[in-house]
N, C-alpha and C positions, 0 to 999 in steps of 0.2 A: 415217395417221390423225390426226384434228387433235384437238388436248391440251386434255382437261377433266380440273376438279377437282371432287371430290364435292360436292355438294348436304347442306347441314347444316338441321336444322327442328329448331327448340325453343318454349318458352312462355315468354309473359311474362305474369306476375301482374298485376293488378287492386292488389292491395294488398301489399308487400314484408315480407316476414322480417326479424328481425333478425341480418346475419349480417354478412361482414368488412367490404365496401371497398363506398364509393358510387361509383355510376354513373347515365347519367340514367334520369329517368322522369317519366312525364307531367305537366304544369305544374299548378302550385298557383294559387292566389286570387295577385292582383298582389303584395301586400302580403307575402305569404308568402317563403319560401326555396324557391329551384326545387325540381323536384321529384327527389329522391332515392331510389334504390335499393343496400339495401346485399344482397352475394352473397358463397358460401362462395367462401375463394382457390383456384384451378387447383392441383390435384394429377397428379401424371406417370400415375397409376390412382383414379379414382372408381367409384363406383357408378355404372351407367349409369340414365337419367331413367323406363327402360321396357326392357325384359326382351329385347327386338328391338333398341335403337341400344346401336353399340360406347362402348365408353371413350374417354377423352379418348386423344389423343395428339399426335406433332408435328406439324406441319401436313408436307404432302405433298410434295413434290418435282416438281421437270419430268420425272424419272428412271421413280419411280415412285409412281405415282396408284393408292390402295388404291380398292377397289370398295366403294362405301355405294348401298344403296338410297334414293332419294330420296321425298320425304314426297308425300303428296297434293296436285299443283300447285293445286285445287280449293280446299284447307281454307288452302292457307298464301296469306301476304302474299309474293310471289318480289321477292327485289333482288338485280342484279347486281354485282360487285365488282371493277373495273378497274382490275386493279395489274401493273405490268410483271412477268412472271417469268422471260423471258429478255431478254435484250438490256439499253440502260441502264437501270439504276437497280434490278437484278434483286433484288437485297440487299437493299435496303428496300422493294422491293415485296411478297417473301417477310415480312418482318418485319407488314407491316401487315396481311398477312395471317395470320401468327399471332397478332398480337392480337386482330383480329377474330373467331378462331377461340376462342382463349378464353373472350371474351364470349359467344358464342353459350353455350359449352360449360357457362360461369356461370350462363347463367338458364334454362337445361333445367331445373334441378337444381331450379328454382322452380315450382310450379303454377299453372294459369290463363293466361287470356290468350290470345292469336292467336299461331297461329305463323308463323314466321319461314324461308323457304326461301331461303339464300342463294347463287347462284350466279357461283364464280371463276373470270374469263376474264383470260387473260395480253395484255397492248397491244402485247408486245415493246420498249415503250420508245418510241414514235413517235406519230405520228399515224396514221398506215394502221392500225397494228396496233391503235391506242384504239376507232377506227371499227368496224374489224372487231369488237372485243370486243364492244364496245355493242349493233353488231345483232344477233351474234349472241345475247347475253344478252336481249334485245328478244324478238328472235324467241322466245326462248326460256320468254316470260313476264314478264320482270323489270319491274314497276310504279315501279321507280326505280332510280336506279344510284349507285353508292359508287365516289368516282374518276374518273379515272383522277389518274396523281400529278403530270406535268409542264402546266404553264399550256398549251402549245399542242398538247398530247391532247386538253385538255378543251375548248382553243376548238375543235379540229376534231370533236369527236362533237356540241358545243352544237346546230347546225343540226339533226342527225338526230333527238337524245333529244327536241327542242321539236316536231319534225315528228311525231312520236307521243306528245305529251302526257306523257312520262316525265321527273320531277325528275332532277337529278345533283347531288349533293355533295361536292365534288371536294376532294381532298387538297392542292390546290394555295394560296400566301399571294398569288398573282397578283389584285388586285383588277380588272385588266382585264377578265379574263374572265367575272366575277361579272352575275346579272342577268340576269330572263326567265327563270325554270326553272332559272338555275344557280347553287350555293351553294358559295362557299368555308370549308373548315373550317381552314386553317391557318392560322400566326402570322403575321398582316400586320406589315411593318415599322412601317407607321403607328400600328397599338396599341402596339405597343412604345416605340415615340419618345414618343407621346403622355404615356403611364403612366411613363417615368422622369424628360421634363421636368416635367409636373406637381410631381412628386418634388421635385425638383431647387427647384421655385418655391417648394415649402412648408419647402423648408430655406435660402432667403434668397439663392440662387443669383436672380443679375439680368441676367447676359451671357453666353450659349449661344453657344458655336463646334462648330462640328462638324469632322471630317479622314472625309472620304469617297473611298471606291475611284469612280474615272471608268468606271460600267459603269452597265449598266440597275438594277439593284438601288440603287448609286450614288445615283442618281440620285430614285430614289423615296424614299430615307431622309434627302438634302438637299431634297427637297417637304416630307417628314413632319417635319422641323425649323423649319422656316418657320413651317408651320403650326402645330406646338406652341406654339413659343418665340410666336407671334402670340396665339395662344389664352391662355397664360398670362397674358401681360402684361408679357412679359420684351420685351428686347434681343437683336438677334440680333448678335455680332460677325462672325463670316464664316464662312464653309463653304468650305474648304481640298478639293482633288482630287485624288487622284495617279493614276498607273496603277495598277490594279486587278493587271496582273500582272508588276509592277514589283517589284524586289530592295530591301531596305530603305535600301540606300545610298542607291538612288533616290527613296526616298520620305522620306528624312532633309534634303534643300533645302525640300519642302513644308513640312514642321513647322520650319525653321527660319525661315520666311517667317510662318507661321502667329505662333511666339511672337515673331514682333519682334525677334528676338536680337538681330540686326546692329545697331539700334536703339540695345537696351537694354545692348548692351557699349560702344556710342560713349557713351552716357549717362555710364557709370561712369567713362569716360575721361576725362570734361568733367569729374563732378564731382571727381574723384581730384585733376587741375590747377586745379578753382580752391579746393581746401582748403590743395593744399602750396603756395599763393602767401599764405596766412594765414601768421601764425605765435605766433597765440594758442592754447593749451593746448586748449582746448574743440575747435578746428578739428582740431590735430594728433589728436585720441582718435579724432573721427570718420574722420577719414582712416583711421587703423589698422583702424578696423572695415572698411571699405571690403576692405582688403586681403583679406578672408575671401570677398569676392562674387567671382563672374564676371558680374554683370550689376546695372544701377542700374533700381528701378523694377518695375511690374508687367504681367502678362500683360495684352491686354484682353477677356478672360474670366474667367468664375471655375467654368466647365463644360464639358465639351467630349465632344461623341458620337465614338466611336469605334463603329461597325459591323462590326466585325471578330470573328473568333474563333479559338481553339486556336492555334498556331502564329503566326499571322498577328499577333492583335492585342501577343503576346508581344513580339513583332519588334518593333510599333509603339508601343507606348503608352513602354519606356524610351529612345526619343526624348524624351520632354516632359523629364526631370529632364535628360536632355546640356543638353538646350538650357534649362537652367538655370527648367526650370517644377516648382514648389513644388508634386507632388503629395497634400500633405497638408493642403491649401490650394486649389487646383484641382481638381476633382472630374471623374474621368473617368466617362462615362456610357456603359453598355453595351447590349447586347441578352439575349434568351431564351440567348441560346448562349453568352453566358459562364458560364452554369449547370453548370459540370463542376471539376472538383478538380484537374486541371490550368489551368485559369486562372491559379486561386488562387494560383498560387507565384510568379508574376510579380509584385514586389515595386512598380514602379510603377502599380500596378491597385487596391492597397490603400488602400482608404476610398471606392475607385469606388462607382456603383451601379448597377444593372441590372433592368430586370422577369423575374418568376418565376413558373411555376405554383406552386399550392400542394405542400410537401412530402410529406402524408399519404398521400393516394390513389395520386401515383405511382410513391411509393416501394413501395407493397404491392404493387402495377400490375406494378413490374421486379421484384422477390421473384419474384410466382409466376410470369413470364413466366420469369428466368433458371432457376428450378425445374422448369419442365414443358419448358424447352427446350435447356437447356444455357449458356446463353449471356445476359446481358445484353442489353435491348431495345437497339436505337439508339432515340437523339434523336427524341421524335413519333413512334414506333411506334405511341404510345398512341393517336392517331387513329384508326387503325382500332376501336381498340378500343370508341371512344366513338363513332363511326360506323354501326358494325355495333350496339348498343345503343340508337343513338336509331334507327335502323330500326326496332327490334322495338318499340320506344315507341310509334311513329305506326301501325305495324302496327295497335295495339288499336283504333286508329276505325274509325270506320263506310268499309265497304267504299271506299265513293264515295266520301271525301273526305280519308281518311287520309294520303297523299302528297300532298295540295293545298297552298299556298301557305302558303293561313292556318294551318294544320295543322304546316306543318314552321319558317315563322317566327311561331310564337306569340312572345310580347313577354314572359313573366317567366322563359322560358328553362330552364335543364336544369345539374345537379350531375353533372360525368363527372368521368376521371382527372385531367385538365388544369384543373380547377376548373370553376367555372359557366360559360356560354354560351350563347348566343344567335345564329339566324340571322336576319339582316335579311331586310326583302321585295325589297331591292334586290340581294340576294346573298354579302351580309359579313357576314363570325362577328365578334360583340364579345364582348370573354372579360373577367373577372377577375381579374386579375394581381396578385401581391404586387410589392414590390420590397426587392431583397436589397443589402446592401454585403459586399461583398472584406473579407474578414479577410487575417490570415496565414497562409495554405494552410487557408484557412476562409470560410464567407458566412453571413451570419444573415442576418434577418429585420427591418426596419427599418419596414418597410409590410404588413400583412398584407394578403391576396386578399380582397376583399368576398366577403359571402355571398350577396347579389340583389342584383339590377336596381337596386333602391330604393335599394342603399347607393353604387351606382357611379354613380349620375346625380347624388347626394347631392356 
């Protein structure tokens, strides 16, 4: 028998309550702040919305699939939800769909509005399997699709979903596949470069270097450097490449190519011989100081991306001080993913900086997700969540138009876990990022996340 998950229908209001955590809701006047909905936090038992649907619970398993009656395909808006749940990527495909599951589960609890009939098909992790989901959720009704999560599911179901006139907003930060009916909702590397060299420009930084893994990813994050460091107004010094799945010893000759060393220790050599060929007092101090360097001179940067994370960028980043770079002076710049408290304790990372979702929402986001499930979200669970939410958003129009284009990229965008956002008509999320600097086993807040459109074009 081939494996479905229940069919979930709730309401969404016309006009929001006031209750815990914003998520989106349908857009305001330009000038305004997107539009905002705040809902009670997921508890492990609620009150059900209606006397007939169950209580919340964990989401479902491949194992075992509890039996729900599904709602009136007629009355509801039906969207599919194409997340791997066996094969790669099973783990965070299950995760995004607990988050979407709470969302739904969040604004049941709310009156009004059009509902919402969502249906989960598993991809297996491929492409056949994305396909298969697709039509089958197609077949099945679905006016739009959520997913699937890897860049080449979503290029292979785009043909299908277009050929029946169904949007897809796909989990994936792949800007390739974006465009014609298909929307990317994840963190592109390119906002991310963007939002910390800007950073970076407004704190007096003038010479960007980057140290990139030589992989496709690689490779989009030394484009997305070019083009910041361009955009700014800055200098670009150079973009360093190692093997992506190279040992650090191996990727310890790059950075020493990158800082000059070889250089900047003949430097010192030079100047060390023509001080003790003086033998005026003044000469003789300065030479002693000498003695305290391993290198004469400076980096030719004063910034430098590192794209790495957990483990990885740990490995890399205390390279820059062996090879005798001043990182309280040189500012390492990061990505979304140094966002975790293991970063943190890597001592040459300290002063770094990095773009951030905002703190609020998605910290209440993992509270009640770790509370109703056991377990802390991973990394961008939250998409689902904010996925499954602006569903029910577009749900509210008019029959005919509600999943159309202009419809799902409206221009002053939408308040979810991950802060505000926007889908373009060409198929890319612009988000609102804060950006954060590295404490010691700590990051604050040094940039805060705009609140609209208005203040991030600003």
């Amino acid at each position: 028998m081939a494996f479905r998950l229940p069919t979930f229908s709730v309401s969404l209001p016309i006009i929001a309550r006031s209750l815990a955590f914003a998520l989106v809701l349908a857009p305001l006047a330009a000038c305004q702040q997107p539009g905002r909905l705040t809902v009670q936090p997921p508890q492990p038992q609620v009150a059900p919305p209606a006397t007939a649907a169950p209580a919340p619970m964990p989401a479902p398993s491949v194992e075992t699939v509890p039996q729900m009656i599904p709602p009136e395909m007629g009355k509801a808006a039906t969207v599919g939800f194409l997340v791997p749940l066996s094969g790669p990527g099973a783990q965070f495909g299950q995760a995004l769909l607990n988050a979407a599951q709470m969302a739904l589960f969040d604004l049941a609890a709310i009156d009004g509005g059009a509902d919402v009939a969502l249906l989960p098909r598993d991809t297996k992790g491929t492409p056949e399997g994305a396909v298969a989901a697709a039509e089958d959720a197609m077949t099945a009704g679905a006016q739009m699709l959520l997913g699937p999560l890897f860049s080449a599911d979503v290029e292979a179901i785009a043909p299908v979903a277009r050929a029946r006139g169904v949007p897809v907003v796909a989990f994936t930060n792949d800007y390739a596949v974006a465009g014609n009916g298909v929307y990317i909702l994840g963190f592109t590397p390119e906002m991310q470069v963007a939002r910390v060299v800007n950073y970076a420009a407004s704190r007096g930084m003038q010479r960007i270097a980057a140290l990139v893994p030589d992989s496709v990813y690689g490779q989009r994050v030394a484009v997305a450097v070019r083009a910041a460091v361009e955009n700014a107004g800055l200098t670009l010094a150079e973009i360093a490449s190692y093997d992506a799945s190279a040992s650090t010893n191996l990727v310890s000759p790059v950075v020493r190519r990158l800082t000059n060393y070889d250089a900047r220790r003949a430097a010192l050599r030079q100047q060390r011989q023509e001080l003790a060929a003086l033998d005026d007092e003044a000469s003789k101090l300065a030479l002693r100081r000498l003695e305290r360097l391993e290198t004469y001179g400076d980096v030719d940067f004063d910034a430098v991306v590192i794209p790495e994370s957990g483990s990885r960028v740990k490995a890399i980043a205390p390279l820059l001080p062996f090879y005798d770079v001043d990182t309280r002076r040189v500012r390492a710049l990061g990505t979304i993913d140094w966002d975790e408290a293991d970063t943190w304790t890597e001592p040459a990372l300290v002063g770094g900086w990095y773009p951030a979702t905002p703190d609020g929402p998605r910290a209440e986001f993992a509270a009640a997700y770790n509370k109703l499930y056991g377990s802390p979200p991973p990394p961008r669970a939250s998409l689902g969540y904010d996925a499954a939410a602006l569903a029910a958003v577009l749900a509210r129009g008019d029959a005919a138009s509600r999943f159309s284009n202009a419809a799902i990229a409206q221009p002053n965008g939408y308040a979810g876990v991950d802060g505000i956002f926007r889908l373009t008509p060409q198929g890319l999320a612009e988000r609102g990022l804060a950006v954060k600097e590295v404490g010691a086993r700590s990051s604050r807040v040094v940039s805060p996340a705009p609140m609209t459109f208005e203040q991030l074009s600003n």
